[in-house]
DSSP file (Angstrom, degrees, kcal/mol; ACC not computed):
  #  RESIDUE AA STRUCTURE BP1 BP2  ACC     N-H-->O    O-->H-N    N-H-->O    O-->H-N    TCO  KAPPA ALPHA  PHI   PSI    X-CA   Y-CA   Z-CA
    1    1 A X              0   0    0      0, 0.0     2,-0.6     0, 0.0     0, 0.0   0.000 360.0 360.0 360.0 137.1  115.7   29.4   86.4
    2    2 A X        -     0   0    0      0, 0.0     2,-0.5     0, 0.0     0, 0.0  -0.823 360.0-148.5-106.4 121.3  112.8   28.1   84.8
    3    3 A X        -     0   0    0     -2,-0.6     2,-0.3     1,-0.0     3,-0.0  -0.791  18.5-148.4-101.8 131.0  109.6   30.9   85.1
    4    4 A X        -     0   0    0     -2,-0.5     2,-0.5     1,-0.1    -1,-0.0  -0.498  30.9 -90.3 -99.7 149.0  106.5   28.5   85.2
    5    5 A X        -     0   0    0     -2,-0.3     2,-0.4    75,-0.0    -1,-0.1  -0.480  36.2-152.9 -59.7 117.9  103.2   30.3   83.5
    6    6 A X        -     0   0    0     -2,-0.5     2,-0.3    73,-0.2    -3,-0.0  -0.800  12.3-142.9 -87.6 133.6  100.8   32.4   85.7
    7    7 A X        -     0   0    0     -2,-0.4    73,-0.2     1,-0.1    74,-0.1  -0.795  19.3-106.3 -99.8 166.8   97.4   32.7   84.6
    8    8 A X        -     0   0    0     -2,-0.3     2,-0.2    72,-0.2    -1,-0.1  -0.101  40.4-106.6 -42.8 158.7   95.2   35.7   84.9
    9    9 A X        -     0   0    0      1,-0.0     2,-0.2     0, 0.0    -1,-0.0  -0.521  33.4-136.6 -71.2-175.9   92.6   35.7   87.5
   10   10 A X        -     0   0    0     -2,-0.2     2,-0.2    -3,-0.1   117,-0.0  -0.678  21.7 -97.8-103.4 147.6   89.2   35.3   86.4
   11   11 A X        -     0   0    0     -2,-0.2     2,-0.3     1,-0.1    -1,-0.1  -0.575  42.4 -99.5 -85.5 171.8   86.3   37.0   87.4
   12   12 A X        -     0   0    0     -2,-0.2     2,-0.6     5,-0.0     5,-0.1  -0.589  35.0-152.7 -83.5 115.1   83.8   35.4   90.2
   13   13 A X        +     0   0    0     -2,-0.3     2,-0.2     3,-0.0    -3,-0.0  -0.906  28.5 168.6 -92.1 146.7   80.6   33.7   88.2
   14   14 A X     >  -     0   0    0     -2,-0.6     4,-0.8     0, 0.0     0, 0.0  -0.585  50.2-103.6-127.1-174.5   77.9   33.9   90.6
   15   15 A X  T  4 S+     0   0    0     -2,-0.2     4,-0.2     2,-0.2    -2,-0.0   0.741 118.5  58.0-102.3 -10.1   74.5   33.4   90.2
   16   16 A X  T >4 S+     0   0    0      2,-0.1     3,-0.6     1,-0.1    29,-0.1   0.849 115.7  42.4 -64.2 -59.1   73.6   36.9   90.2
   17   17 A X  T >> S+     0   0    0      1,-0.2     3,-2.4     2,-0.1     4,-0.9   0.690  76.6 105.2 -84.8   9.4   75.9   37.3   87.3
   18   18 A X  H 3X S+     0   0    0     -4,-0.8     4,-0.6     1,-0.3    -1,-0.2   0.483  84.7  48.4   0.9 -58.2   75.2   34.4   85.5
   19   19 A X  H <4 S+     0   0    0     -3,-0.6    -1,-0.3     1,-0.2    -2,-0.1   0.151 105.3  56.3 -94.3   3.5   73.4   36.5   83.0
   20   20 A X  H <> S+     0   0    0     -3,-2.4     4,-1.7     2,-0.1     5,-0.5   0.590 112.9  41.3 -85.7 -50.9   76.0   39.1   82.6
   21   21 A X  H  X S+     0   0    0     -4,-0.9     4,-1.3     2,-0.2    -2,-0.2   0.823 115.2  47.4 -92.1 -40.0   78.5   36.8   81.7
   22   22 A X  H  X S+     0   0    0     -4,-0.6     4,-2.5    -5,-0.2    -1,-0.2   0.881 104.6  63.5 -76.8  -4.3   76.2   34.5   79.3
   23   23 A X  H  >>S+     0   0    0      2,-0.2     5,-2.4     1,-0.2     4,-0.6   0.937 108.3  41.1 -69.7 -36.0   75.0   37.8   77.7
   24   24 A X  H ><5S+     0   0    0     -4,-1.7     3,-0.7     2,-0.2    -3,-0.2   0.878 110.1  58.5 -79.5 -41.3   79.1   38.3   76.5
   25   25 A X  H 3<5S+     0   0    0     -4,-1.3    -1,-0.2    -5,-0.5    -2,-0.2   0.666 103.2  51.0 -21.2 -84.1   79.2   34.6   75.7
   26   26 A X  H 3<5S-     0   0    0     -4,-2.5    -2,-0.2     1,-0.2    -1,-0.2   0.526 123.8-107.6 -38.7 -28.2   76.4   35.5   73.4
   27   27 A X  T <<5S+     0   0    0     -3,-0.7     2,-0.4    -4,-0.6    -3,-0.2   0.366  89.7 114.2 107.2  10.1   78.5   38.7   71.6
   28   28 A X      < -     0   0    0     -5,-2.4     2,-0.4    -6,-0.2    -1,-0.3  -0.716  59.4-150.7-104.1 157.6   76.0   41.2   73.8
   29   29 A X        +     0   0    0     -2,-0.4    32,-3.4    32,-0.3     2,-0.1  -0.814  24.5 179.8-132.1  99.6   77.2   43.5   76.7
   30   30 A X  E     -A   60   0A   0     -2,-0.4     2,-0.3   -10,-0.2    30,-0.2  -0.345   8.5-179.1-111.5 172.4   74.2   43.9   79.1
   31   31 A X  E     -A   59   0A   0     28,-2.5    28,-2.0    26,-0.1    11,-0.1  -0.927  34.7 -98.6-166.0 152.0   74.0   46.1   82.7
   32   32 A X        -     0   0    0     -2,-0.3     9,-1.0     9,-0.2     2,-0.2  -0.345  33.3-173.4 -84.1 164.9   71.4   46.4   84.9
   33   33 A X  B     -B   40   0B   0     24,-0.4    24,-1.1     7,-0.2     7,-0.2  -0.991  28.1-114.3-161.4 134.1   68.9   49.3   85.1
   34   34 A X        -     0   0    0      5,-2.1    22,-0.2    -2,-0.2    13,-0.0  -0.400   8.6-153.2 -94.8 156.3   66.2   49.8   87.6
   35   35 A X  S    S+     0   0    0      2,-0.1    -1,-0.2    -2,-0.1    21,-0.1   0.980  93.5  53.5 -84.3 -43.9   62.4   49.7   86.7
   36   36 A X  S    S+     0   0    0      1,-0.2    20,-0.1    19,-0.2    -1,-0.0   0.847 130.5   6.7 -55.1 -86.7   61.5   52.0   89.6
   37   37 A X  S    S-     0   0    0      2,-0.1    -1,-0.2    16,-0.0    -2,-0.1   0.375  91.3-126.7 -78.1 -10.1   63.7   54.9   89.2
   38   38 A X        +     0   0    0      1,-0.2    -2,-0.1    -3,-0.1    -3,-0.1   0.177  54.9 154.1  82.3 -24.4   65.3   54.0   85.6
   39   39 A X        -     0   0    0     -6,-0.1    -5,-2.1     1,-0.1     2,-0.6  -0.027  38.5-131.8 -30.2 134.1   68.9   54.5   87.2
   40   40 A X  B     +B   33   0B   0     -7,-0.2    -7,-0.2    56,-0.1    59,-0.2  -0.823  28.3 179.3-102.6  96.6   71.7   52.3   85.2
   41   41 A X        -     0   0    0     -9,-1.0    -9,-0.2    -2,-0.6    57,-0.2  -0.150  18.5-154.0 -50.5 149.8   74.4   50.0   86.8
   42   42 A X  S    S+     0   0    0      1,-0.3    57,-0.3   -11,-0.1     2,-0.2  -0.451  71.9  49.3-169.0 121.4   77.2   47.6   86.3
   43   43 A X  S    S-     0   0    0     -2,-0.2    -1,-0.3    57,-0.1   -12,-0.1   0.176  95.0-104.8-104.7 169.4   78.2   45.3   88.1
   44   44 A X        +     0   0    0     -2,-0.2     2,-0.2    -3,-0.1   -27,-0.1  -0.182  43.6 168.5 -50.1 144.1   75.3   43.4   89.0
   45   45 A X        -     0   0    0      1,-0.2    -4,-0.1   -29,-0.1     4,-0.0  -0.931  45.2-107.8-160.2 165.9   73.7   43.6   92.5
   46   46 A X  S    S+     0   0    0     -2,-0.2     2,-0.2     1,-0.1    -1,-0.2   0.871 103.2  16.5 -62.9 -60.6   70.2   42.3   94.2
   47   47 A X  S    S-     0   0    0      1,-0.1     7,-0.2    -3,-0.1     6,-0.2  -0.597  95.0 -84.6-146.6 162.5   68.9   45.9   94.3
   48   48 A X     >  -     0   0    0      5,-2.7     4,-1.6     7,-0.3     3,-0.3  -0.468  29.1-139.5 -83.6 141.3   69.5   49.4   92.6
   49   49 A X  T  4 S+     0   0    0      1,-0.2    -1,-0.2     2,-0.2    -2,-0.0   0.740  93.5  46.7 -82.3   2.1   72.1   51.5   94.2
   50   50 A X  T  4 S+     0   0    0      1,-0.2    -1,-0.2     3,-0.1    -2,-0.1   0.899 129.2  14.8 -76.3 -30.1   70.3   54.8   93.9
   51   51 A X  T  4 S-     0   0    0     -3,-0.3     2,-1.2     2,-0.1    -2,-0.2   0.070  95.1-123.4-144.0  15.3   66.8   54.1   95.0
   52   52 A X     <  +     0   0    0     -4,-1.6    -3,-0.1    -5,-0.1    -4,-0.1   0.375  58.4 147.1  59.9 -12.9   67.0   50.2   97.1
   53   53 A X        -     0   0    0     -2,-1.2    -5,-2.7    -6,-0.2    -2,-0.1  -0.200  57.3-146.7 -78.7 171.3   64.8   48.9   95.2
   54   54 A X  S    S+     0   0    0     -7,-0.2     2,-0.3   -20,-0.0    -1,-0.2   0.433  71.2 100.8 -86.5  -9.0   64.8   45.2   94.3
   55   55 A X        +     0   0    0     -7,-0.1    -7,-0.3     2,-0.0     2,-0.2  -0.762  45.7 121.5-100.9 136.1   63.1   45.9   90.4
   56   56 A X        -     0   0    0     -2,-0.3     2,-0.3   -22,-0.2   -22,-0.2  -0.705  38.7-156.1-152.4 178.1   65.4   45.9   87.8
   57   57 A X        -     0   0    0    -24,-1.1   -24,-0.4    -2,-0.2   -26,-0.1  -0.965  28.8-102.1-152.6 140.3   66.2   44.2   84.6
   58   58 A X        -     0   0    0     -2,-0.3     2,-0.3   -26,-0.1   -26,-0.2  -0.356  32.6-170.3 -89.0 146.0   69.0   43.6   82.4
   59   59 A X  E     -A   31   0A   0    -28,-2.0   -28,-2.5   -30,-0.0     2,-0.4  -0.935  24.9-127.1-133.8 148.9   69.4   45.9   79.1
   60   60 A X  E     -A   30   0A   0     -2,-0.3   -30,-0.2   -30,-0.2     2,-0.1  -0.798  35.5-127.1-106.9 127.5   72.0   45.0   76.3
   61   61 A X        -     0   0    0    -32,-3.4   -32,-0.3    -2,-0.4    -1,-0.1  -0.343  15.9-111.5 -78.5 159.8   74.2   48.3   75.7
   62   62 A X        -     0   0    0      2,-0.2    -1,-0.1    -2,-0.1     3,-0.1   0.941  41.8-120.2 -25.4 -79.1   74.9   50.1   72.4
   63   63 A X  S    S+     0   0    0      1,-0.3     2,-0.7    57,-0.1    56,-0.1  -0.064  82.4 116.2 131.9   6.5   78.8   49.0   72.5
   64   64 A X        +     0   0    0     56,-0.1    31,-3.7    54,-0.1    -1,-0.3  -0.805  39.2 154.7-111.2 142.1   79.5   53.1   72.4
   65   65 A X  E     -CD  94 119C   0     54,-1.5    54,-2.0    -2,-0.7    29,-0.2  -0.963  36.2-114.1-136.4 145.7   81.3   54.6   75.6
   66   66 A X  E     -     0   0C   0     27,-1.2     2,-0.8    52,-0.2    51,-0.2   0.079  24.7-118.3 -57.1 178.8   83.4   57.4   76.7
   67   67 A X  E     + D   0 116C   0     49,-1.1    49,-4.6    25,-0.2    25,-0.2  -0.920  39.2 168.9-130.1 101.5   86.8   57.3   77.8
   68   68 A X        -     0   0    0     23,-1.9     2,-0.2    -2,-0.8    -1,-0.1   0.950  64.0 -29.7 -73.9 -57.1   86.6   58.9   81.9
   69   69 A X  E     -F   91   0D   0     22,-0.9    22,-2.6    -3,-0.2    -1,-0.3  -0.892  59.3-157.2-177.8 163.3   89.8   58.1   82.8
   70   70 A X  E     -F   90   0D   0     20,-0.2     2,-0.3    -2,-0.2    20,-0.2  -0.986  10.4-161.8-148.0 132.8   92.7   56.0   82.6
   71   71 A X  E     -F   89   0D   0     18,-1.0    18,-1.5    -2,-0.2     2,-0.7  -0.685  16.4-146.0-106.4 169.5   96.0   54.6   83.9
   72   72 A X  E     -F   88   0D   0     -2,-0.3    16,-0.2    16,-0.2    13,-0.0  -0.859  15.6-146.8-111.8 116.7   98.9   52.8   82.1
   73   73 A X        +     0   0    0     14,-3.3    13,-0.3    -2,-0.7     3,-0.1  -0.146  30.5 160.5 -62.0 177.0  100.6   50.2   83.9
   74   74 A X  S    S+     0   0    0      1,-0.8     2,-0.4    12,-0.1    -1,-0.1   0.168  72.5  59.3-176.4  -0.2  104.4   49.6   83.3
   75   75 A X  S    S-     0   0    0     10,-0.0    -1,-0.8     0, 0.0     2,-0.7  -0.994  87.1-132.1-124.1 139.7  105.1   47.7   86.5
   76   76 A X        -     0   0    0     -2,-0.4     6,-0.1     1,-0.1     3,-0.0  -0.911  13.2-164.6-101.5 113.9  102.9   44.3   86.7
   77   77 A X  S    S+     0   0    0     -2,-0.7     2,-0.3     1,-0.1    -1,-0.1   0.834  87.4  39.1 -84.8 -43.0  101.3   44.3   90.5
   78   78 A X  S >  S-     0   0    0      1,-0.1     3,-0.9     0, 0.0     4,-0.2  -0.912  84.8-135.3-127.3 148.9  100.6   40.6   89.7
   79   79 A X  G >  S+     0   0    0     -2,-0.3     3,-1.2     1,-0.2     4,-0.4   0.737 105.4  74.3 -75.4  -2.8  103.3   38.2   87.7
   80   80 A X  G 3  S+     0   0    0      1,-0.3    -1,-0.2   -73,-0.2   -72,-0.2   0.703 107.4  38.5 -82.6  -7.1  100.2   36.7   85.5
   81   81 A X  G X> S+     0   0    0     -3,-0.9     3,-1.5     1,-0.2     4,-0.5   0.477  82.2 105.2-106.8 -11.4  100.6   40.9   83.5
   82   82 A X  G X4 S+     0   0    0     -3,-1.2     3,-1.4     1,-0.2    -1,-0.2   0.954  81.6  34.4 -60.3 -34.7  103.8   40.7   83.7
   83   83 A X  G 34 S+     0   0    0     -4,-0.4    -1,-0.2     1,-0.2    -2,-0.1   0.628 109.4  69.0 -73.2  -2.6  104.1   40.0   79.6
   84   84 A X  G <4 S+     0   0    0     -3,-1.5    -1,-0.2    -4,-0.1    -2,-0.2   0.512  82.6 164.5 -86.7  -5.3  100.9   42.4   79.0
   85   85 A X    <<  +     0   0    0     -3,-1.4   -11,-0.1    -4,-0.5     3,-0.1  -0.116  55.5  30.7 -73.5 169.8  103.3   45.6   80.1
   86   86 A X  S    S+     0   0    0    -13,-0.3     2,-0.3     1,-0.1    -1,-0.2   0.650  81.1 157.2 -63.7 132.7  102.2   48.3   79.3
   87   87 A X        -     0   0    0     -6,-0.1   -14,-3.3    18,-0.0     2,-0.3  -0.736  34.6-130.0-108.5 154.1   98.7   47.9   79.5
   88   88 A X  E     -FG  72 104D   0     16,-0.6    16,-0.8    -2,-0.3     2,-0.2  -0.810  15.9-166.9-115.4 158.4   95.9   50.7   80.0
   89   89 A X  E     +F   71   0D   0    -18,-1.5   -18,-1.0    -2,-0.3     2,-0.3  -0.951  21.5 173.1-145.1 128.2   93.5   50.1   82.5
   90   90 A X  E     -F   70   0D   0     -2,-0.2    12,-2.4   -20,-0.2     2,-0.9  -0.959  35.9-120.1-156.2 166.1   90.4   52.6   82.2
   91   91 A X  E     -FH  69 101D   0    -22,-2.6   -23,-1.9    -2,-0.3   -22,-0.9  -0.835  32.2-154.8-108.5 107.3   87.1   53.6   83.3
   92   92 A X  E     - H   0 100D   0      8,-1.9     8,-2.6    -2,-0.9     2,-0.6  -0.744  17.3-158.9-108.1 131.6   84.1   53.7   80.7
   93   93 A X  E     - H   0  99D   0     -2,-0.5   -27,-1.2     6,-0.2     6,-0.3  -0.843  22.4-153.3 -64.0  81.2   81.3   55.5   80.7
   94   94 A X  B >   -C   65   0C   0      4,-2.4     3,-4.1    -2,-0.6     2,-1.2  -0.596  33.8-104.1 -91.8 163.0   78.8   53.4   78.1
   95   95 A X  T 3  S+     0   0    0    -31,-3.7    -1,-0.2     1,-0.3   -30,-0.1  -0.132 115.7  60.7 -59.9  34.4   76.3   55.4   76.5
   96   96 A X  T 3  S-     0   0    0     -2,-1.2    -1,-0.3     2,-0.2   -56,-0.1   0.503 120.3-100.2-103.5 -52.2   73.3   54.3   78.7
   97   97 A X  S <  S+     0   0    0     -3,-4.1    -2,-0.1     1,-0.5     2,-0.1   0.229  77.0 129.6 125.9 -40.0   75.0   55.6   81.6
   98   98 A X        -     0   0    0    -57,-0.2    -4,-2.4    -5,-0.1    -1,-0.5  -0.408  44.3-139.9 -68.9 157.9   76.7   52.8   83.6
   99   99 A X  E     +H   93   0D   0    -57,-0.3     2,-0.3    -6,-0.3    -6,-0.2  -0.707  22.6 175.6-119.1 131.2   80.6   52.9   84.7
  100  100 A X  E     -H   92   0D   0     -8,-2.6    -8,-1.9    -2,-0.2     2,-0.6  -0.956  36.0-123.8-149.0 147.0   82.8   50.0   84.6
  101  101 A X  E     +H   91   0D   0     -2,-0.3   -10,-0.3   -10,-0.2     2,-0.2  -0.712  56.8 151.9 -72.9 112.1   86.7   49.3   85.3
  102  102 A X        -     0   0    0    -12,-2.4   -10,-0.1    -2,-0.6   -13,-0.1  -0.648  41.9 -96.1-143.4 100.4   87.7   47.8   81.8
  103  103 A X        -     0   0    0     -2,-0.2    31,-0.4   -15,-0.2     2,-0.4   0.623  24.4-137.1 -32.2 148.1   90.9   47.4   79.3
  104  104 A X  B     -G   88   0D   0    -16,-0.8   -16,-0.6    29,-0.2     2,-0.2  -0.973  22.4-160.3-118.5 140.1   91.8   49.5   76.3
  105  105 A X        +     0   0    0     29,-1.9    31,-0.5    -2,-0.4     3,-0.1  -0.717  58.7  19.1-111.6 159.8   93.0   47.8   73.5
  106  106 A X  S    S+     0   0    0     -2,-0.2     2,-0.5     1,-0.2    -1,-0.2   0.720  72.2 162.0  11.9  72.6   94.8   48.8   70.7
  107  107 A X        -     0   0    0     -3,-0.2     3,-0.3     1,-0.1    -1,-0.2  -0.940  14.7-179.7 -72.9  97.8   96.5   52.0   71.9
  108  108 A X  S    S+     0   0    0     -2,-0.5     2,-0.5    31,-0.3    -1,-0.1   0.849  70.7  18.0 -92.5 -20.0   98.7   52.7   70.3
  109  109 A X    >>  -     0   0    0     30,-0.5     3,-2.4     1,-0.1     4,-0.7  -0.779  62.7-164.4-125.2 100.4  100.1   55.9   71.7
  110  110 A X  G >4 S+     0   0    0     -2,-0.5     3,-1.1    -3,-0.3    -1,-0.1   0.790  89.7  64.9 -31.6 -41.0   98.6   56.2   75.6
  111  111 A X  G 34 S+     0   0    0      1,-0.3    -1,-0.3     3,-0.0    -2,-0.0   0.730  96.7  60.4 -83.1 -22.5   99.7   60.2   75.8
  112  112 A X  G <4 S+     0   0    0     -3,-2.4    -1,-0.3    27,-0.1    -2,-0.2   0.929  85.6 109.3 -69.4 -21.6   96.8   60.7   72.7
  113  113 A X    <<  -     0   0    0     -3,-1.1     2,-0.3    -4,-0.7    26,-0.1  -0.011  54.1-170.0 -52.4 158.6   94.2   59.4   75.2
  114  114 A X        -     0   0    0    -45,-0.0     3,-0.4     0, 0.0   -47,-0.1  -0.970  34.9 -99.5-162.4-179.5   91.8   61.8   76.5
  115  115 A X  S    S+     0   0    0     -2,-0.3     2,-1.4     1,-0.2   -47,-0.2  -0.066 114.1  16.8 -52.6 142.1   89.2   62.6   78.8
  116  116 A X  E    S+D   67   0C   0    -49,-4.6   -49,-1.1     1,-0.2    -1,-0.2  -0.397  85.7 160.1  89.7 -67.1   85.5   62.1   76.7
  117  117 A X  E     -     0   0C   0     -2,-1.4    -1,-0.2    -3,-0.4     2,-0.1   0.578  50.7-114.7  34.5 110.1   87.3   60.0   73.8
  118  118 A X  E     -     0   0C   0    -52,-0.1    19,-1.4   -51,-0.0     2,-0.3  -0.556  39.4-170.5 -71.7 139.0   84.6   58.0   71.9
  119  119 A X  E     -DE  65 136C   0    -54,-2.0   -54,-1.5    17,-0.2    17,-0.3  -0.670  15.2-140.2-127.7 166.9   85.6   54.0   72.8
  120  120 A X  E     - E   0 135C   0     15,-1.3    15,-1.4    -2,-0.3     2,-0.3  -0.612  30.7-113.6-120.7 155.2   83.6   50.8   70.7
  121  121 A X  E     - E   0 134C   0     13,-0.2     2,-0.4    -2,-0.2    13,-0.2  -0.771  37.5-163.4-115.0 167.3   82.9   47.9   73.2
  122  122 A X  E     - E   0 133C   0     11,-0.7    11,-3.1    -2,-0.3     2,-0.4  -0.812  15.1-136.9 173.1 117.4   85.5   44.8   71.6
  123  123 A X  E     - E   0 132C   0     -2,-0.4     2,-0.2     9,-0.3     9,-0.2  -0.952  32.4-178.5-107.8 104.7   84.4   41.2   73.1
  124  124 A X  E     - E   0 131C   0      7,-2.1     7,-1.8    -2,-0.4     2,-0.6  -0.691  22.0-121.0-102.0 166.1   87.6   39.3   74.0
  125  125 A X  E     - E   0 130C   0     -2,-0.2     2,-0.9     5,-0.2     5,-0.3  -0.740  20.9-176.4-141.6 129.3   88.5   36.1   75.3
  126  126 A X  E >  S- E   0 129C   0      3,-2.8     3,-1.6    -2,-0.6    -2,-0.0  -0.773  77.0 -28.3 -95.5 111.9   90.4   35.2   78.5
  127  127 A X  T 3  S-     0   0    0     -2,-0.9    -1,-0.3     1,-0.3     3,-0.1   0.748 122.2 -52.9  67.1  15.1   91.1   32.2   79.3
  128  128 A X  T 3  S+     0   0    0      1,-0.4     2,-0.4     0, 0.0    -1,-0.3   0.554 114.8 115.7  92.2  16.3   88.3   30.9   77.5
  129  129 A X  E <   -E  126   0C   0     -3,-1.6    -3,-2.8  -104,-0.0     2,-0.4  -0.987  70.0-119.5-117.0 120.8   86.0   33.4   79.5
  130  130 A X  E     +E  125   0C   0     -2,-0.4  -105,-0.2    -5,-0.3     2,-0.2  -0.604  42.2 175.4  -8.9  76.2   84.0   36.5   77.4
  131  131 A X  E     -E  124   0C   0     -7,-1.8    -7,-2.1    -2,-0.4     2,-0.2  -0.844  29.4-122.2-116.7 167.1   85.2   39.8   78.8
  132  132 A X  E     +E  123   0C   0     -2,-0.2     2,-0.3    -9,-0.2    -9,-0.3  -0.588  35.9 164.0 -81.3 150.7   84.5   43.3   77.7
  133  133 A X  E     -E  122   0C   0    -11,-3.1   -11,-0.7    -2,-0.2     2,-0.4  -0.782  26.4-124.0-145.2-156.4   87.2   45.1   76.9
  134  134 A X  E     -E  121   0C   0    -31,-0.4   -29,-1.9    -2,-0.3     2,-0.4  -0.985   6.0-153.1-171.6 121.5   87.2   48.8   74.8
  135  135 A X  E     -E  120   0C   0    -15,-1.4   -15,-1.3    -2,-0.4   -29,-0.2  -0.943  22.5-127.1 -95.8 117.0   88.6   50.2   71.8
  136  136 A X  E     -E  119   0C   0    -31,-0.5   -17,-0.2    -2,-0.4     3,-0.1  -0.589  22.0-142.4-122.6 136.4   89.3   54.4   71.4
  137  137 A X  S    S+     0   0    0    -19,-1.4     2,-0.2     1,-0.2   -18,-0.1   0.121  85.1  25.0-102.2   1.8   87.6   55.0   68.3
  138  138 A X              0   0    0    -20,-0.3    -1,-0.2     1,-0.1   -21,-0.0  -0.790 360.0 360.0-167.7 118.4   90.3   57.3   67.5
  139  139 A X              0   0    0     -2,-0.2   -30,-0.5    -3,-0.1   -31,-0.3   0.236 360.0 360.0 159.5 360.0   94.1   57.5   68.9
């Protein structure tokens, strides 16, 4: 049997993230952050979710993040991961404040991770698409 190539998805460019997306082009990792109440987001949306308002503006992060938490695949839910097993899959904190679901790369032992774990933010490219992905600064 011949197993044909799967690609990843992609994420949705919109025109609300437009500027998200051209910011990683660029080698930057930006998230919105409202002028009104100062609250920080990711992902983009029209209006901030703490306080409704419509003011915000995009701010280019640091690239330093925490480690919240994280799982390690070892089964591939979709066939296009099946050759990535095992992969970690994690939630980062960056040091502004916003939360994002994002890869860790180069883990080498998963069981060292832990909660709080200084990450570096690590530019990759999928498919010819910019995504963020996160490094444990120590592990």
């Amino acid at each position: 049997m011949i197993e044909t190539a799967i690609d990843v998805p992609l994420p949705v460019h919109d025109e609300l993230s437009a500027p998200y997306w051209a910011a990683l082009e660029e080698g930057r990792h930006v998230f919105a952050r409202c002028s009104v109440c100062r609250n920080a987001w990711l992902p983009p949306r029209r209006e901030c979710p703490r306080c409704l308002e419509p003011a915000w503006t995009w701010e280019t992060a640091s690239g330093a993040a925490r480690l919240i938490s994280w799982v390690v695949y070892h089964i591939a839910f979709h066939p296009a991961f099946k050759g990535r097993l095992p992969y970690t899959v994690a939630i980062v904190e960056l040091a502004e404040g916003p939360r994002l679901i994002s890869n860790l790369v180069d883990v080498d032992d998963p069981e060292r991770l832990q909660i709080d774990q200084p990450l570096r933010l690590t530019i990759e490219r999928e498919r010819d698409v910019a995504v963020p992905r996160y490094r444990p600064e120590t592990c």
